[in-house]
N, CA, C and O atoms as CSV, one atom per row, in Angstrom:
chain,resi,resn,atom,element,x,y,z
A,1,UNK,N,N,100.467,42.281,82.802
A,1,UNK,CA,C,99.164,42.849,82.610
A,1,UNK,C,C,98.679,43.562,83.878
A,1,UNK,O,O,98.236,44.677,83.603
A,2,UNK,N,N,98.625,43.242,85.259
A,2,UNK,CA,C,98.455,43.633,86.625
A,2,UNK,C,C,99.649,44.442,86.439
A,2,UNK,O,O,99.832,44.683,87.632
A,3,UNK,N,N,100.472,44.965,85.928
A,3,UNK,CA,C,101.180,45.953,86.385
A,3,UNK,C,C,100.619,47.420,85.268
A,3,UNK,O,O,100.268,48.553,85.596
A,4,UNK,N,N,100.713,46.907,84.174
A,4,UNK,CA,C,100.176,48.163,83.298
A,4,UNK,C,C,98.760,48.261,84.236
A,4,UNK,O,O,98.765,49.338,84.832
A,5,UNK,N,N,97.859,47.659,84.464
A,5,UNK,CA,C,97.079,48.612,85.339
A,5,UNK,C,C,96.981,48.940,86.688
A,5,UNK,O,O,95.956,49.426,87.167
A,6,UNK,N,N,97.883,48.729,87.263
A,6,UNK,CA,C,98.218,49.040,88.089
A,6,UNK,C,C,98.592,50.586,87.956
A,6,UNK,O,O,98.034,51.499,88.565
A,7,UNK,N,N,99.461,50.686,87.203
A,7,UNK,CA,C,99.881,51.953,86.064
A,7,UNK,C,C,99.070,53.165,85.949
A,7,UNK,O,O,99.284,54.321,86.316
A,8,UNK,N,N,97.932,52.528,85.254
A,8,UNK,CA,C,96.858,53.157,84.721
A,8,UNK,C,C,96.111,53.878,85.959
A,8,UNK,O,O,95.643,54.979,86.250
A,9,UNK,N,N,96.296,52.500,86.550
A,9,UNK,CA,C,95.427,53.558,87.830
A,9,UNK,C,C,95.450,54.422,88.723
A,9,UNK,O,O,94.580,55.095,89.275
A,10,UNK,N,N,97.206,54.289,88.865
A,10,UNK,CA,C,97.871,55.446,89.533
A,10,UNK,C,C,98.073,56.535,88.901
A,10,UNK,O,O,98.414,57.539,89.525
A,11,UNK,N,N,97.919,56.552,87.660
A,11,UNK,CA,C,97.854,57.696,86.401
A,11,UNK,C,C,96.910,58.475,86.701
A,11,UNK,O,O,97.041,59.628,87.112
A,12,UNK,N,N,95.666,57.756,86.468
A,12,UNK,CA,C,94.445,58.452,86.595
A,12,UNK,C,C,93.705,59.232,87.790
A,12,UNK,O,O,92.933,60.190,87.836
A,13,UNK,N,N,94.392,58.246,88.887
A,13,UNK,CA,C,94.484,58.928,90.337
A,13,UNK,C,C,95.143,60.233,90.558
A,13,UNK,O,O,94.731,61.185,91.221
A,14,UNK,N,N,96.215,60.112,89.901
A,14,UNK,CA,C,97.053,60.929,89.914
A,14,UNK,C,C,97.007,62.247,89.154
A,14,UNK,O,O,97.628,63.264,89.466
A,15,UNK,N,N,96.141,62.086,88.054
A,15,UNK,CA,C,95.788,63.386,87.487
A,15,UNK,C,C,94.205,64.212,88.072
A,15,UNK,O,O,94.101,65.437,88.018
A,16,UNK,N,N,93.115,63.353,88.587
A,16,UNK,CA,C,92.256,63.311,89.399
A,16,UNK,C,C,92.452,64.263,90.611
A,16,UNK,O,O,91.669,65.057,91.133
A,17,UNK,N,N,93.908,63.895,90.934
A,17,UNK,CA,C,94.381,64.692,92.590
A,17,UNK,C,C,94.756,65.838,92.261
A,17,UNK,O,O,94.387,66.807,92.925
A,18,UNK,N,N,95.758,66.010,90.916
A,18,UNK,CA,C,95.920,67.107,90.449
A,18,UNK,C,C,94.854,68.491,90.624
A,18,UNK,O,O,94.906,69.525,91.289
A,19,UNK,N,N,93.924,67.930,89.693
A,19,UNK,CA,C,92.582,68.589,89.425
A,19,UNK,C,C,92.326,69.223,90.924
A,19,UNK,O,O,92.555,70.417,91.118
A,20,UNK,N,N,91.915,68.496,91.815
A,20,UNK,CA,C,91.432,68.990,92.753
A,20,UNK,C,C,92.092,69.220,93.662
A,20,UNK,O,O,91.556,69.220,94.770
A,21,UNK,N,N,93.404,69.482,93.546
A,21,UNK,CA,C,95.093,70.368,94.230
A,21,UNK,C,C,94.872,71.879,93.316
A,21,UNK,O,O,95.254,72.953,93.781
A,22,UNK,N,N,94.362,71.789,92.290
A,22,UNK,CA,C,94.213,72.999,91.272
A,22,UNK,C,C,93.423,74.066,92.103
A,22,UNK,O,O,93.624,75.240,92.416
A,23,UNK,N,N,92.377,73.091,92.337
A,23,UNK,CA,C,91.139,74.382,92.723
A,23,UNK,C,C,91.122,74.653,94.068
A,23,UNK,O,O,90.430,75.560,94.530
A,24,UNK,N,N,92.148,73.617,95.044
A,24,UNK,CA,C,92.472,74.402,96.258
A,24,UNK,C,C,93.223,75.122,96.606
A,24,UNK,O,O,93.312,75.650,97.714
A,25,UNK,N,N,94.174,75.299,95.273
A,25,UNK,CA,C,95.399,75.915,95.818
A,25,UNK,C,C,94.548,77.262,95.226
A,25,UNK,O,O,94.730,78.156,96.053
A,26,UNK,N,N,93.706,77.752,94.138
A,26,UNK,CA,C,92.948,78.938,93.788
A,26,UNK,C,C,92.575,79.651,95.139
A,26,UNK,O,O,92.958,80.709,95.639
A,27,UNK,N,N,91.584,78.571,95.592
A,27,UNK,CA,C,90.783,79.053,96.646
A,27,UNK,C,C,91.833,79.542,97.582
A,27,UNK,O,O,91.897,80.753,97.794
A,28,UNK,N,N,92.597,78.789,98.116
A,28,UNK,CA,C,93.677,79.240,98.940
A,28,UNK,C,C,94.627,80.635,98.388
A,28,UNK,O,O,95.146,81.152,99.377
A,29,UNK,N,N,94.783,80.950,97.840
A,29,UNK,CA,C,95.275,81.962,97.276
A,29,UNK,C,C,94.532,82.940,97.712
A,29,UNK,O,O,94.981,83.734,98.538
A,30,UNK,N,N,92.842,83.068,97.056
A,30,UNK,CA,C,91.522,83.844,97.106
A,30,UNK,C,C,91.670,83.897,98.907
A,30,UNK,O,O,91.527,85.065,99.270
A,31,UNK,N,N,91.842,83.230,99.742
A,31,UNK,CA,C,91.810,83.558,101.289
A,31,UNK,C,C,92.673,83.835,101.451
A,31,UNK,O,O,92.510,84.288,102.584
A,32,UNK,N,N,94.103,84.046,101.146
A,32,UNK,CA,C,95.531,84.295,101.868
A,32,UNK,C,C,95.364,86.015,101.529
A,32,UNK,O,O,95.766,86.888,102.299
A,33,UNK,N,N,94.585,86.314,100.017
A,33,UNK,CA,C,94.603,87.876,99.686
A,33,UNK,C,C,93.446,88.716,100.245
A,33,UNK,O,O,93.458,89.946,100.249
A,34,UNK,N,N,92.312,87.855,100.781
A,34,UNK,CA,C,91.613,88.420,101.825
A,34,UNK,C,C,91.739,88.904,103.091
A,34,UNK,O,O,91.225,89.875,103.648
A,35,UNK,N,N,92.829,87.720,103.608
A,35,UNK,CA,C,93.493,87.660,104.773
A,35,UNK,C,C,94.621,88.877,105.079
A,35,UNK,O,O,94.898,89.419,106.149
A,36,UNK,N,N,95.067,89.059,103.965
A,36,UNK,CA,C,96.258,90.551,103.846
A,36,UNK,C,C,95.321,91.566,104.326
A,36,UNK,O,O,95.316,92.298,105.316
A,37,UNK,N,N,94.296,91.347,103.044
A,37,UNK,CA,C,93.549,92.814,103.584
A,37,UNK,C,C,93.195,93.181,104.627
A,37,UNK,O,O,93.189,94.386,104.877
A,38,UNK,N,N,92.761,92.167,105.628
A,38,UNK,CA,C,92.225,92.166,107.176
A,38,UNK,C,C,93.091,92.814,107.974
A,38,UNK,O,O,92.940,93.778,108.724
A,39,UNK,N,N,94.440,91.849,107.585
A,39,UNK,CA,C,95.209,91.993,108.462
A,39,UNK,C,C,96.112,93.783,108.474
A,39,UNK,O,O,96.607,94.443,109.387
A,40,UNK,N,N,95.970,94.008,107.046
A,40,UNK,CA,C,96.717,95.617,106.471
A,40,UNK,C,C,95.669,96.522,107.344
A,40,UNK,O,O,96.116,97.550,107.853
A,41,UNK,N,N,94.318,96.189,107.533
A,41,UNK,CA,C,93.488,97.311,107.989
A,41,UNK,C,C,93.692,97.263,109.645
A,41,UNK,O,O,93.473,98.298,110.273
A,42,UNK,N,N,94.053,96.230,110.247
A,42,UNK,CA,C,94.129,95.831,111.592
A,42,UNK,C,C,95.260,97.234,111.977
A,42,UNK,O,O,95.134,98.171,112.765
A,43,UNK,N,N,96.617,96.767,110.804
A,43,UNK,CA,C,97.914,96.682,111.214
A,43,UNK,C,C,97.717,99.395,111.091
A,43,UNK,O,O,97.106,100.121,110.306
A,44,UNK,N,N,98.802,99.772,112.573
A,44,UNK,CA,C,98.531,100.696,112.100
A,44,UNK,C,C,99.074,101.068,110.593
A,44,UNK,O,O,99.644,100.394,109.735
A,45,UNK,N,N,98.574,102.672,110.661
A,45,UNK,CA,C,99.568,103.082,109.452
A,45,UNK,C,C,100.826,104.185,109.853
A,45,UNK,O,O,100.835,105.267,110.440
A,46,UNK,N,N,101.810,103.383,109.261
A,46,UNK,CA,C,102.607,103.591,109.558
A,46,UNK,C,C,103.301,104.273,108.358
A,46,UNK,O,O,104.472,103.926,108.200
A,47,UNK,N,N,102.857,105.087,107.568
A,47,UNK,CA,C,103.014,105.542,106.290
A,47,UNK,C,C,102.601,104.192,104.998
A,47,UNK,O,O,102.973,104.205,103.825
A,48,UNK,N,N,101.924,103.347,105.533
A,48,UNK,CA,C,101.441,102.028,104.440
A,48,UNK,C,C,100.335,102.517,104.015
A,48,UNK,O,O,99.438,101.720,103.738
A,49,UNK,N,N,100.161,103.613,103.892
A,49,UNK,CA,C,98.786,103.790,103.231
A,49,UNK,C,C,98.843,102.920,101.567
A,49,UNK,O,O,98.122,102.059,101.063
A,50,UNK,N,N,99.885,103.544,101.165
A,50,UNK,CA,C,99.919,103.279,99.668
A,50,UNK,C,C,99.969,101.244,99.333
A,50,UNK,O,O,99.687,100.577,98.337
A,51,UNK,N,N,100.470,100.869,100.733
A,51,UNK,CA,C,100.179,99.730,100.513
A,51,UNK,C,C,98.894,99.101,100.808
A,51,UNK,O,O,98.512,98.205,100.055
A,52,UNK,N,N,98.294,99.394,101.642
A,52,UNK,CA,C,96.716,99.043,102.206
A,52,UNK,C,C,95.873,99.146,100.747
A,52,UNK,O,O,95.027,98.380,100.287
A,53,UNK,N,N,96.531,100.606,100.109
A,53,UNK,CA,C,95.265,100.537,98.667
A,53,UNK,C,C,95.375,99.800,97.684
A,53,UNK,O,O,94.405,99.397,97.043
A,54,UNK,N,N,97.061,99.403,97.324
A,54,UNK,CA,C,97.209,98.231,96.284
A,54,UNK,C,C,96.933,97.153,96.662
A,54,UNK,O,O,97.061,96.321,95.764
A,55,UNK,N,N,96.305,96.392,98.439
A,55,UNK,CA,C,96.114,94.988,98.190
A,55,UNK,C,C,94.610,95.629,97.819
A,55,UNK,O,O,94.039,95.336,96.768
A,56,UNK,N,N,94.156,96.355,98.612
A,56,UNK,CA,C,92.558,96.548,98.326
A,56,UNK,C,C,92.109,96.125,96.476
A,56,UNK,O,O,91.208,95.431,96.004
A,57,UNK,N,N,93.161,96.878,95.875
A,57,UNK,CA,C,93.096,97.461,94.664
A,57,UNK,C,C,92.553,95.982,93.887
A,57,UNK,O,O,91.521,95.805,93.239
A,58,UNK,N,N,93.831,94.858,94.269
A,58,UNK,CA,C,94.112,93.458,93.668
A,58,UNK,C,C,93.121,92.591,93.840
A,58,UNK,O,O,92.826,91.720,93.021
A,59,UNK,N,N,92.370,92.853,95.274
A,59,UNK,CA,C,91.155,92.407,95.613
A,59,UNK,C,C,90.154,92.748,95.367
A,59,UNK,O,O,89.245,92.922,96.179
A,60,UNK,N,N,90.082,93.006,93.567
A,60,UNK,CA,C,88.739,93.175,92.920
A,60,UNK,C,C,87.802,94.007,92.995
A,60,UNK,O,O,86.648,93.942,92.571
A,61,UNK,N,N,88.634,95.231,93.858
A,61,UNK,CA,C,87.921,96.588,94.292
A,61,UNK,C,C,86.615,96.296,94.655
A,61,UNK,O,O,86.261,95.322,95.319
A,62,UNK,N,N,85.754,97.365,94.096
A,62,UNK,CA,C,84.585,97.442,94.137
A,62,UNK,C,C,83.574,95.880,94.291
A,62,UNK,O,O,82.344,95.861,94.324
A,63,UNK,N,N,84.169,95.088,94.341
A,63,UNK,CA,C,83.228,93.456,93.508
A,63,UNK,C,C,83.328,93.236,94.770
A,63,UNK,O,O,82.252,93.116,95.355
A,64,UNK,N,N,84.637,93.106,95.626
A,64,UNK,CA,C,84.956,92.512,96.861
A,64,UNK,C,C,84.371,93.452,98.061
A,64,UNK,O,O,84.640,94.613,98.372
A,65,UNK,N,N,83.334,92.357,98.695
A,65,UNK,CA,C,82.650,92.706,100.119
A,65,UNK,C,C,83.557,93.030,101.025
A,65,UNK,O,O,83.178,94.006,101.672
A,66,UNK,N,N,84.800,92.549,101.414
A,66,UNK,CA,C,85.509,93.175,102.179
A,66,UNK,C,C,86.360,94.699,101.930
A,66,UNK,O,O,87.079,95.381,102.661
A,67,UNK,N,N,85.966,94.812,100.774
A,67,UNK,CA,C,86.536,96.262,100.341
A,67,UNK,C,C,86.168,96.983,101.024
A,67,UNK,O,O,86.798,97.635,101.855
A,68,UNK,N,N,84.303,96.989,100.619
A,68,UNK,CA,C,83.425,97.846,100.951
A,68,UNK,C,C,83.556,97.958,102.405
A,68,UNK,O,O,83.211,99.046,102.865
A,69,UNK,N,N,84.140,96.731,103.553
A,69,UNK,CA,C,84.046,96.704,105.087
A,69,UNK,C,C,85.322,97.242,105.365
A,69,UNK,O,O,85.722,96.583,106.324
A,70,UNK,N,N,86.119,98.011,105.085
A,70,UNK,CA,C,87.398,98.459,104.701
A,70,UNK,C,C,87.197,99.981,104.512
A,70,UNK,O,O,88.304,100.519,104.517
A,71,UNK,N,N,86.592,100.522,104.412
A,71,UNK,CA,C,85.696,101.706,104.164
A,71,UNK,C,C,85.634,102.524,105.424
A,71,UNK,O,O,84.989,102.078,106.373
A,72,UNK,N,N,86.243,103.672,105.516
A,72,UNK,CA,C,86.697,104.500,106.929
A,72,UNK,C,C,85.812,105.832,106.861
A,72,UNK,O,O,86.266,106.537,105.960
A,73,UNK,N,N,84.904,106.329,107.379
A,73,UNK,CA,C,84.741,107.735,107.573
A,73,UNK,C,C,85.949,108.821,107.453
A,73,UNK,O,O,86.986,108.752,108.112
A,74,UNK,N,N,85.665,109.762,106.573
A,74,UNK,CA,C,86.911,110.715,106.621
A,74,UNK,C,C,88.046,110.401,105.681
A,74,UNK,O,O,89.025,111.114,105.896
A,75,UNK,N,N,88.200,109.482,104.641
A,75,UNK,CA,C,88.433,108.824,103.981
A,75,UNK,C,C,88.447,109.682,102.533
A,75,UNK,O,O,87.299,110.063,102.306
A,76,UNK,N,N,89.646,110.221,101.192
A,76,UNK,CA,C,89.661,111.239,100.610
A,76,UNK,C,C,89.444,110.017,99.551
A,76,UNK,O,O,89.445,108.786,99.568
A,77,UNK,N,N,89.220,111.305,98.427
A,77,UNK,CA,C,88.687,110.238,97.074
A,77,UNK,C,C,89.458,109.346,96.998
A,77,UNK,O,O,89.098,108.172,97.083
A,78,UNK,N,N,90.669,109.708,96.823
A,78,UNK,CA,C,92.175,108.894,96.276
A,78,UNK,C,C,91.502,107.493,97.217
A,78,UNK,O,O,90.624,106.709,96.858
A,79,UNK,N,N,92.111,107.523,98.246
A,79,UNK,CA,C,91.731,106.538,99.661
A,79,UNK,C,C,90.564,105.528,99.017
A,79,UNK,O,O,90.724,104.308,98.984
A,80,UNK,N,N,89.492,106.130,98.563
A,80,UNK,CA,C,88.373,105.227,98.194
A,80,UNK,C,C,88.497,105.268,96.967
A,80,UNK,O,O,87.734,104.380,96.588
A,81,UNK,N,N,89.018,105.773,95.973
A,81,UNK,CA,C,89.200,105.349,95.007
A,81,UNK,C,C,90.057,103.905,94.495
A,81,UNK,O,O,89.897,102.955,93.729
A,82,UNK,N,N,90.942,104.378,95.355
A,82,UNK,CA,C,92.063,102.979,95.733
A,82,UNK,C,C,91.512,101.607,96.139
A,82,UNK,O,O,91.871,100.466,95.850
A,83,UNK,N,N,90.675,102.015,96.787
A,83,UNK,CA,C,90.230,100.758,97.799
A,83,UNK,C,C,89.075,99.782,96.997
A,83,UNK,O,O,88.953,98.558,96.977
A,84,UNK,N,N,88.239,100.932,96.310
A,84,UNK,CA,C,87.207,100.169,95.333
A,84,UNK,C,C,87.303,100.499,94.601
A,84,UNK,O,O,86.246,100.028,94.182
A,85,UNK,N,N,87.772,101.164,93.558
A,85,UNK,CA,C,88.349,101.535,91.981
A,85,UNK,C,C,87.264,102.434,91.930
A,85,UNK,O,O,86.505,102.736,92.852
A,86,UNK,N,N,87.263,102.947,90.431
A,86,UNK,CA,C,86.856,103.519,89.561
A,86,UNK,C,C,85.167,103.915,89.667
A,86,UNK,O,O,84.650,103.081,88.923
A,87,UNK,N,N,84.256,104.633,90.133
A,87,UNK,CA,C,82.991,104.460,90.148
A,87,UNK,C,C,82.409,104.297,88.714
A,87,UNK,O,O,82.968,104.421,87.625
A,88,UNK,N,N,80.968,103.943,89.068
A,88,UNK,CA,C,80.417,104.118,87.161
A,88,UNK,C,C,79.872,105.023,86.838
A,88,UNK,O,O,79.527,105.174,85.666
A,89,UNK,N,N,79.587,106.051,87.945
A,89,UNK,CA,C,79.240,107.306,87.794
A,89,UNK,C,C,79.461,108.309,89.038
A,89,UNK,O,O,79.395,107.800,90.158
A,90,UNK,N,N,79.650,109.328,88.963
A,90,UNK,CA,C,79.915,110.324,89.717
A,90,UNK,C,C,78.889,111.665,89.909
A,90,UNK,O,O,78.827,112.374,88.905
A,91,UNK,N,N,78.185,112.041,90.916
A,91,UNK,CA,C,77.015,112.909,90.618
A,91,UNK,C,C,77.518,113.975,92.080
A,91,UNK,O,O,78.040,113.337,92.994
A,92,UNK,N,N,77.359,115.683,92.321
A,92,UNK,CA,C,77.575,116.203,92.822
A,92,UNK,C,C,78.429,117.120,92.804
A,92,UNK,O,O,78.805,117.414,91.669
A,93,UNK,N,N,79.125,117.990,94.080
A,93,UNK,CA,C,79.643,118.823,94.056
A,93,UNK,C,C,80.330,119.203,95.708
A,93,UNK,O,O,81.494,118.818,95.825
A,94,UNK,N,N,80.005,119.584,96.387
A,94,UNK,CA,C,80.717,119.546,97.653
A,94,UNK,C,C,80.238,118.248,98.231
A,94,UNK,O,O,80.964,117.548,98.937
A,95,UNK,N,N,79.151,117.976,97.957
A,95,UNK,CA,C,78.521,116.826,98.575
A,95,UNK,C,C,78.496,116.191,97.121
A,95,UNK,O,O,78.320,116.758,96.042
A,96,UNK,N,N,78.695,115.019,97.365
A,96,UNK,CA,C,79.504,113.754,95.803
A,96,UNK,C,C,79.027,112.953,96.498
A,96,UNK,O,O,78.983,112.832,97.722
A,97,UNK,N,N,78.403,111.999,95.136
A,97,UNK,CA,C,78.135,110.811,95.355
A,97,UNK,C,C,78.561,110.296,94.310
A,97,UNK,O,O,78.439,110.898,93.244
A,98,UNK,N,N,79.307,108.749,94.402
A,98,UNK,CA,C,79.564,108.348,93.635
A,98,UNK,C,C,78.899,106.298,93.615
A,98,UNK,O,O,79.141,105.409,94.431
A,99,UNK,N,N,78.092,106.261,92.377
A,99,UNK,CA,C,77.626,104.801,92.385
A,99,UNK,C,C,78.467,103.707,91.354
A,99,UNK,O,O,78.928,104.016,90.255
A,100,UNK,N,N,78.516,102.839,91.762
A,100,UNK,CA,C,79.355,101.576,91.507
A,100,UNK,C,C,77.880,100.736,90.552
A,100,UNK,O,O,76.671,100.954,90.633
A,101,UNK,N,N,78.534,99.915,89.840
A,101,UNK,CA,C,77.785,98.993,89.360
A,101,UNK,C,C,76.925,97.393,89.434
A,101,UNK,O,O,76.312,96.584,88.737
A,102,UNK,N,N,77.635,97.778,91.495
A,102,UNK,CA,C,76.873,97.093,92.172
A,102,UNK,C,C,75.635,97.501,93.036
A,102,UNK,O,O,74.981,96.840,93.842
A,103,UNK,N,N,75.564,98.292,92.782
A,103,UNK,CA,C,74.137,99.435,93.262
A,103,UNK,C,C,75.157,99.666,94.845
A,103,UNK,O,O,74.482,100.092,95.783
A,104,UNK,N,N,76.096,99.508,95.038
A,104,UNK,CA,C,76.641,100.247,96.210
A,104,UNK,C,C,77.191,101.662,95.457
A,104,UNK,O,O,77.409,102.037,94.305
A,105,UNK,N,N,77.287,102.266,96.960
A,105,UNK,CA,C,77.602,103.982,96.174
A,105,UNK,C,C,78.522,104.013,97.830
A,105,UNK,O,O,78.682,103.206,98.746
A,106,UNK,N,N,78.979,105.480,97.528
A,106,UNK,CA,C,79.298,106.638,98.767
A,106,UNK,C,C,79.076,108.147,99.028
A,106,UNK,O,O,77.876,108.270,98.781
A,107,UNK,N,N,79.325,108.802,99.220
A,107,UNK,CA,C,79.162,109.579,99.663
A,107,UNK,C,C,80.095,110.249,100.687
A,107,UNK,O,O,80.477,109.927,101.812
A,108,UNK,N,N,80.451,111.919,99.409
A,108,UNK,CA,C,81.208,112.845,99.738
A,108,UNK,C,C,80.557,114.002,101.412
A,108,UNK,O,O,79.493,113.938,102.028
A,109,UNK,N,N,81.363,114.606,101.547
A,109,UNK,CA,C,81.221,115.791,102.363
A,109,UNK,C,C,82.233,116.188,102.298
A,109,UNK,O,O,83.116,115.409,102.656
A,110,UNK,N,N,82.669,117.608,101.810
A,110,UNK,CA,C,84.192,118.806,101.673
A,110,UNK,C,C,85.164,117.127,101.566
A,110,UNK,O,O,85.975,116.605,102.331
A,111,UNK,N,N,84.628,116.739,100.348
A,111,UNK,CA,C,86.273,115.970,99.994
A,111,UNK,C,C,86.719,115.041,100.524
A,111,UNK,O,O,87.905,114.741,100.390
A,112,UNK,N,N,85.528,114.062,101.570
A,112,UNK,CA,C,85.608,113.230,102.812
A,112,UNK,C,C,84.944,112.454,103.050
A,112,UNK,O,O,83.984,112.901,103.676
A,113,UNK,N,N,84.875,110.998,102.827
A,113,UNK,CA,C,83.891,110.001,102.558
A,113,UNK,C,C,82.903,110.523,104.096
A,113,UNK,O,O,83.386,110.904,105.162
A,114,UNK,N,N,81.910,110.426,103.861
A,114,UNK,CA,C,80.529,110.709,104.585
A,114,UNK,C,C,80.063,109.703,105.085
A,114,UNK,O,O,79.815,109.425,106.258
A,115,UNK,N,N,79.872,108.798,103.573
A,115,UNK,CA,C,78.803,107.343,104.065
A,115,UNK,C,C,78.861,106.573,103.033
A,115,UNK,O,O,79.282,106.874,101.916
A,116,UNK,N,N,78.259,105.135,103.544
A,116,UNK,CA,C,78.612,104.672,101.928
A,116,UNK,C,C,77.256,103.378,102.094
A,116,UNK,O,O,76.680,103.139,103.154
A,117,UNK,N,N,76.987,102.704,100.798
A,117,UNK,CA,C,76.116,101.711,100.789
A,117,UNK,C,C,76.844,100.654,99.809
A,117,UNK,O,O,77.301,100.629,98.667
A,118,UNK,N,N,76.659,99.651,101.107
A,118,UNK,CA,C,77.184,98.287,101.083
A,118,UNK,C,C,76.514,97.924,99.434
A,118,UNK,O,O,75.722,98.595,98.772
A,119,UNK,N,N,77.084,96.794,99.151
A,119,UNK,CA,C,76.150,95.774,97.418
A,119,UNK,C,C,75.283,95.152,98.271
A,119,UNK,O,O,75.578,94.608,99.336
A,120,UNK,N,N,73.946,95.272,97.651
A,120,UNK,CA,C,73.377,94.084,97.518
A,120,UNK,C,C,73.198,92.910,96.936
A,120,UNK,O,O,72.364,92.121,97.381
């Protein structure tokens, strides 16, 4: 009888630890792909452009605050398109602005990120 619960209790422990091995290994994941990005913007470019925009890309574009801190003056649509996806609207002409659906936007000049506003 002391051994079946003994049993039981290492069972229950044991699925308990699980659970909360689950949601650290998430979180840990969520910082190791933040951590790329830091480190891709640190690192020069060395023709990695195309890689700098697919971690950006994976990292939830536009949603992710570090996108937006990732964000270079001089910077062509593609470049920011990559980095924060898709805008929700697009308004302009040599001078473009484009707003996101986080009330952050940017801002063109001849084809060349200008400026941009962080989410609130």
């Amino acid at each position: 009888m002391r051994a079946l619960a003994l049993a039981i209790s290492l069972t229950l422990i044991g699925f308990s630890s699980f659970a909360s091995d689950s949601e650290r290994i998430t979180q840990l994941e969520k910082e190791v792909q933040e951590l790329k990005l830091r480190l891709t913007n640190l690192e020069p470019s060395q023709g990695s452009a195309n890689n700098r925009q697919k971690s950006a890309v994976l990292s939830d574009g536009w949603k992710n605050l570090a996108n937006w801190r990732a964000l270079k003056t001089g910077m062509s649509y593609d470049e920011v398109r990559m980095t924060l996806g898709e805008p929700a609207r697009i308004a302009g002409g040599e001078i473009a602005f484009w707003f996101y659906p986080n009330r952050g936007s940017v801002s063109f000049h001849s084809h060349q990120l200008y400026s941009w506003t962080e989410p609130r």
